[in-house]
N, C-alpha and C positions, 0 to 999 in steps of 0.2 A: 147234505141234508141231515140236518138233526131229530135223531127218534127218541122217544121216551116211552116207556114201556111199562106198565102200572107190577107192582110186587109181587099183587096176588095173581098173575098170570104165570110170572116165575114161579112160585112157590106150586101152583096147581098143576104146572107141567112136572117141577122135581118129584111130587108126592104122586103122579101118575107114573113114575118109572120107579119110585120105591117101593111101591106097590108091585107094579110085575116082575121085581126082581125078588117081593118076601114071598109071590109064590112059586118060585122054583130056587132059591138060593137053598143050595147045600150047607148047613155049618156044623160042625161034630159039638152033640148033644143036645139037638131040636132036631125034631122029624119035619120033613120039608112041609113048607106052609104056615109053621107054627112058630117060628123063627119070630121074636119080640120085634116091633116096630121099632125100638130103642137101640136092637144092635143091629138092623138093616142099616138105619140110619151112621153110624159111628163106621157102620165100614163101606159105606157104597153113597153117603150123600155126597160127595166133594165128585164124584163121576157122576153124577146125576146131575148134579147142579152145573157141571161143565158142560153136559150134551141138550140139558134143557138150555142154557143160555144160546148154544151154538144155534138150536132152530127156532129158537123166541127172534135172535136177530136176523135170520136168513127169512123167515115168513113174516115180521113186523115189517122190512125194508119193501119186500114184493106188495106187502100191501098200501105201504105207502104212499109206493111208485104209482099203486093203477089208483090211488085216489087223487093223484097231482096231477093224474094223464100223464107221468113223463115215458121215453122209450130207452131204457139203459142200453149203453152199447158196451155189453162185457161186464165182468162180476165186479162190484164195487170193490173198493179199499174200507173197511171198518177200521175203527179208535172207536173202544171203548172209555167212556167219562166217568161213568158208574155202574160198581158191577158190585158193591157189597148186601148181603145177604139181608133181607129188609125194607132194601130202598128201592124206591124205582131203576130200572133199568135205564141208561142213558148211554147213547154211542153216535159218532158220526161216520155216515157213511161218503165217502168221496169217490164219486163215480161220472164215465162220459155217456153222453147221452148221444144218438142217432139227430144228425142235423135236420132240424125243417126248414125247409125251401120249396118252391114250386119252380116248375122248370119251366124255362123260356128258351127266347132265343131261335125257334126252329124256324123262322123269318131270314134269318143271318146264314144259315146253313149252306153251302154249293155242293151240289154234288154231280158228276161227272156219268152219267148212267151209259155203258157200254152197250154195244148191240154188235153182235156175231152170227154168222152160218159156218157149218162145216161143210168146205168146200171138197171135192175129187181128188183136188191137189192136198190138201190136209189129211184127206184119209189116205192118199197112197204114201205120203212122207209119214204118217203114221205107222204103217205098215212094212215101212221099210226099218225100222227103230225097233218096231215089235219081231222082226227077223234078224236086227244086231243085235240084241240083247240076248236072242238063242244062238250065238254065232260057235260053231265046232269050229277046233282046229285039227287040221289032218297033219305029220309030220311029212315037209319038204326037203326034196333033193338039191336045195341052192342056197348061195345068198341070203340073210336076211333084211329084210322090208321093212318100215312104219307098216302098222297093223300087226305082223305078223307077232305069232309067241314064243318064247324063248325060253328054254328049262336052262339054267347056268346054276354054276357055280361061282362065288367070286369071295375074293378077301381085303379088306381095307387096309390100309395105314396112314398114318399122319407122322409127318417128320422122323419115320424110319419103322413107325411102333405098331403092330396091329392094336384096332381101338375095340373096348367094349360095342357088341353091336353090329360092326362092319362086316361080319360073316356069314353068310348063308352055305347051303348046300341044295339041289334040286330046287333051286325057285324059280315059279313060272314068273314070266315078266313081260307084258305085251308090250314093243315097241310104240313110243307116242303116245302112250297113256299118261306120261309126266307124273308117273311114281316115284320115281328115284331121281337123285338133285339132276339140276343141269348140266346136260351134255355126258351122263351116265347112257341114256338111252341112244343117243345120237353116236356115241361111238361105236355103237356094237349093229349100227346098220351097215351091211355087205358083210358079215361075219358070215361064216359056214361053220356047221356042225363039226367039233372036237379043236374047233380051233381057240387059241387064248389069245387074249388080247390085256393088255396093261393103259388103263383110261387114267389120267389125269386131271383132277378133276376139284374144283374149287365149292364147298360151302357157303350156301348162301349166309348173309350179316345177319339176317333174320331166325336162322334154321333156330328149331326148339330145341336142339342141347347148345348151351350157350359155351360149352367146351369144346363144340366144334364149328361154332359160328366163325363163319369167311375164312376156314385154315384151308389149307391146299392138299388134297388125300391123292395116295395112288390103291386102286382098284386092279386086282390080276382076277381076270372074268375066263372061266371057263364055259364053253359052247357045248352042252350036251347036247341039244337038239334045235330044229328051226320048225316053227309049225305054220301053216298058211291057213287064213282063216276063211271057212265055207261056208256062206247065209245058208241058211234052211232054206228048202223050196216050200212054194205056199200051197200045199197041198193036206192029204184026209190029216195025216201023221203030225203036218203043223198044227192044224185047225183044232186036233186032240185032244194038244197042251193046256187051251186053252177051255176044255169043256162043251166045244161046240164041234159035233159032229154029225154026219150025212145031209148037210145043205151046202157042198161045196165052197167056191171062192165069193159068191156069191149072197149068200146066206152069212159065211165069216164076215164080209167089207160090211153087211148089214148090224150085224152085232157090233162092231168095232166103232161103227157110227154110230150107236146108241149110245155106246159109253162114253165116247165124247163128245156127242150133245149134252150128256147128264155132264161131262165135267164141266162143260163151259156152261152149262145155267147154273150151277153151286159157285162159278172165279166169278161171275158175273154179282152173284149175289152176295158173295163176299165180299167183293170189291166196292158195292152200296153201302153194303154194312158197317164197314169201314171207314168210308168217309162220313156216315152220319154219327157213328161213336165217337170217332173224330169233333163234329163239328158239335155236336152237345157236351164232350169236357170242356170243348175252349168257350162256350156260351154259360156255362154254368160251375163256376170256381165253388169249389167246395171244400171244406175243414173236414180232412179224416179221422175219425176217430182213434186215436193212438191203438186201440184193445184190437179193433176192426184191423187194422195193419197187421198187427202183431198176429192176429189169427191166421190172416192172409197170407204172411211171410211162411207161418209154421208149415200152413198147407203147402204152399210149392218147394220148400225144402222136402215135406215129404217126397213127392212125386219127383223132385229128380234125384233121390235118390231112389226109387223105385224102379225110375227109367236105368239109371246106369247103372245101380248095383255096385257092388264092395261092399267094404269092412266099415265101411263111415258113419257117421248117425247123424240123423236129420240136423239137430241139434250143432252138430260141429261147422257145419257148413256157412259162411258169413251172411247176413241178415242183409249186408248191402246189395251181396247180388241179387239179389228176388224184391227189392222198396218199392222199384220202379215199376214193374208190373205189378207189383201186389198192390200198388197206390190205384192205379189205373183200373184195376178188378175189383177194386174196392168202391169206388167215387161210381163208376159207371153201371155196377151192379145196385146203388141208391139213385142213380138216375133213373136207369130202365124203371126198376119199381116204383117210383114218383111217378113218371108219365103213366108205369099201367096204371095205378091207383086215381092218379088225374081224370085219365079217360075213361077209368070202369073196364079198363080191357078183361076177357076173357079167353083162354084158346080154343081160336076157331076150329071142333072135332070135324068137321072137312077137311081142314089144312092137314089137321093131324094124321088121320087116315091117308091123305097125296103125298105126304113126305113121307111115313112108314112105307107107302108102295113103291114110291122113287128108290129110296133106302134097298127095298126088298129086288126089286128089278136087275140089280147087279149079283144077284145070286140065282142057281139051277131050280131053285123050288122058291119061287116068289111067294107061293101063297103061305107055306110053312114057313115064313121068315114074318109074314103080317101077325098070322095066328100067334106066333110067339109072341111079339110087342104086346098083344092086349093079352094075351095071360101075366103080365109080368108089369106090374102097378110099376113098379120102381123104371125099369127104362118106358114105360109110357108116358111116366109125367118127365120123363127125362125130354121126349120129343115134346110134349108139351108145351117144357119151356123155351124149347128151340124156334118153337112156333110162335108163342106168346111174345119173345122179342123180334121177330120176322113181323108181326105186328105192329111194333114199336116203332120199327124202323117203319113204315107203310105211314101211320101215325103223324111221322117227321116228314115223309116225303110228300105228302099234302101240302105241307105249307112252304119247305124248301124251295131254293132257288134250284131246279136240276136240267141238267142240258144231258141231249142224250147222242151218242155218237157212235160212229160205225166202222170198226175196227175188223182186222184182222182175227182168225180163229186164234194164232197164233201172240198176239196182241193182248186177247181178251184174256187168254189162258195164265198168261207171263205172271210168274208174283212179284208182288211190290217190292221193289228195295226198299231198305229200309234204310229212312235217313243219315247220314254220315256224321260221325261225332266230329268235331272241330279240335 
């Protein structure tokens, strides 16, 4: 876009910033205010006339934009053509604009709609899972087991040498857990407490230190103790742990099928979600706007380096890892908005309200978890727009081709793998 910008606009912005600089400009031998327009000028126009041209060009272009109707996506690129004192202003701005399209397609869409119960059997394999994961060990008088935990000591070598690494002292190690390479674990079952044993034992070709991929190590493992491991009983002292107490076994099996009703209506709905996000990229190819990527990229570099933390800077981190999703975050977040805009969507403050209580119901004080969402504008429109494309998707499933099927608890729960690279 080519703008041209009339002289005296220049000249009436410089001489309005000459002006509030002669009434407070210090200079030794004028009392402030009184400072001659002739030496404001000789010492302050060339910074004037740089900051008036910087927002002569930054509000000429915005205004440009909305008399073209266009939608920038991202701050343009300026070239100045003419910039000398007197003359019109002239510069080109080169900038991407937000693609127009109208979304189709949701004719072509398949989606696969799961349907589930949780069954007796689901909640007691539940329950059994929610008493492995509290599982004590008590120190045993025998043998060690698969399962059982193991306090050693042990020292590595490869080809005579203790390696970087290969050393511990007191570490717990539960058999069968497939911590340690192959056939590490597997040696040290029927060991007894104070006994050593010397394991033999080969690196996987794979292993992540590539100095000790597929070498062959000897391990001398000391046997401090053997622990045998003891489920919790399901009783007041279990149910505790969890927040829920004096409604017995009863009461607990009730809660516990709550929260996995709630999770299998959320995989359920995820797994919709999924295949119609899905099926409106591959219905609707769209050109990203390089700026839109670029932002998209910075953003998820942020966030993982927030998740994992160190010394790194967003910045350091390579752009190619985050393209591929930040393309897909990008395209699908100008979909969702075209359909709402298409359809007039708004979010429905019923919805709103059932997913804040959903939301809240997993917590001891449901109603002090609602009350917080509507004092707090910023996570309210955050459900908002959780809601607003829960719409979207409802939107699509109208016209979609969707078959619906009846799966396992266990089925509906599972997450998707995720495609295999070739």
């Amino acid at each position: 876009m080519s703008i041209t910008v009339p002289a005296e606009r220049i000249e009436t912005q410089v001489n309005k910033r000459l002006q509030q600089t002669a009434q407070k400009a210090k200079i030794p031998g004028f009392r402030p205010g009184k400072v001659p327009m002739s030496v404001i000028r000789q010492r302050y126009e060339a910074d004037a006339r740089q900051e008036a041209v910087g927002d002569v060009i930054q509000s000429s272009f915005y205004e440009a934009v909305v008399e073209q109707k266009l939608n920038p996506a991202g701050a343009p690129s300026v070239e100045p053509k003419v910039l000398e004192k007197g003359k019109d202003l002239e510069f080109v701005a080169t900038f991407e604009v937000f693609p127009e399209f109208t979304v189709a397609g949701f004719e072509s869409i398949a989606v696969e709609r799961l349907s589930a119960d949780v069954s007796d059997a689901d909640l007691d394999k539940m329950l059994d899972i929610l008493r492995k994961q509290n599982t004590r060990f008590e120190v045993a008088d025998r043998a060690a087991q698969n399962e059982d935990q193991l306090n050693i000591d042990f020292v590595g070598k490869v080809d005579g040498e203790v390696f970087a690494g290969g050393s511990a002292k007191a570490t717990q190690l539960v058999l069968g857990s497939g911590r340690m390479i192959p056939g590490f674990e597997d040696g040290l079952v029927g060991a007894k407490a104070g006994e050593e044993r010397v394991l033999n034992v080969t690196f996987p070709e794979d292993y992540q230190n590539l100095d000790l991929a597929g070498k062959a190590a000897e391990f001398t493992v000391t046997v401090n103790s053997v622990s045998e491991p003891k489920l919790p009983e399901l009783n007041e002292e279990f149910f505790a742990q969890f927040g829920i107490k004096e409604t017995g076994l009863e009461g607990f099996r009730a809660e516990v099928r709550k929260n996995m009703e709630r999770e299998l209506r959320q995989a359920i709905k995820s797994k919709v979600k999924n295949q119609v996000m899905d099926g409106l990229l591959a219905s609707n190819p769209i050109e990203v706007p390089k700026a839109l990527l670029e932002n998209e990229v910075n953003r998820l570099r942020v966030q993982a380096v927030q998740q994992f933390g160190g010394n790194i800077k967003p910045d350091q981190l390579p752009a190619e890892l985050f393209e591929e999703q930040a393309k897909r975050r990008v395209v699908l977040g100008l979909i969702v908005a075209e359909v709402v805009k298409q359809y007039e969507l708004k979010p429905d403050e019923a919805r709103v309200r059932e997913l804040i209580q959903e939301m809240a119901s997993a917590y001891q004080e449901p109603e002090q978890v609602v009350s917080w969402y509507y004092k707090n504008d910023q996570q309210l429109n955050e459900v908002r727009s959780v809601v607003l494309e829960e719409q979207v998707v409802d939107t699509v499933l109208q016209k979609a081709s969707v078959t619906d099927k009846a799966v396992s608890y266990e089925e509906a729960v599972k997450p998707v793998e995720a495609p295999q690279a070739d």
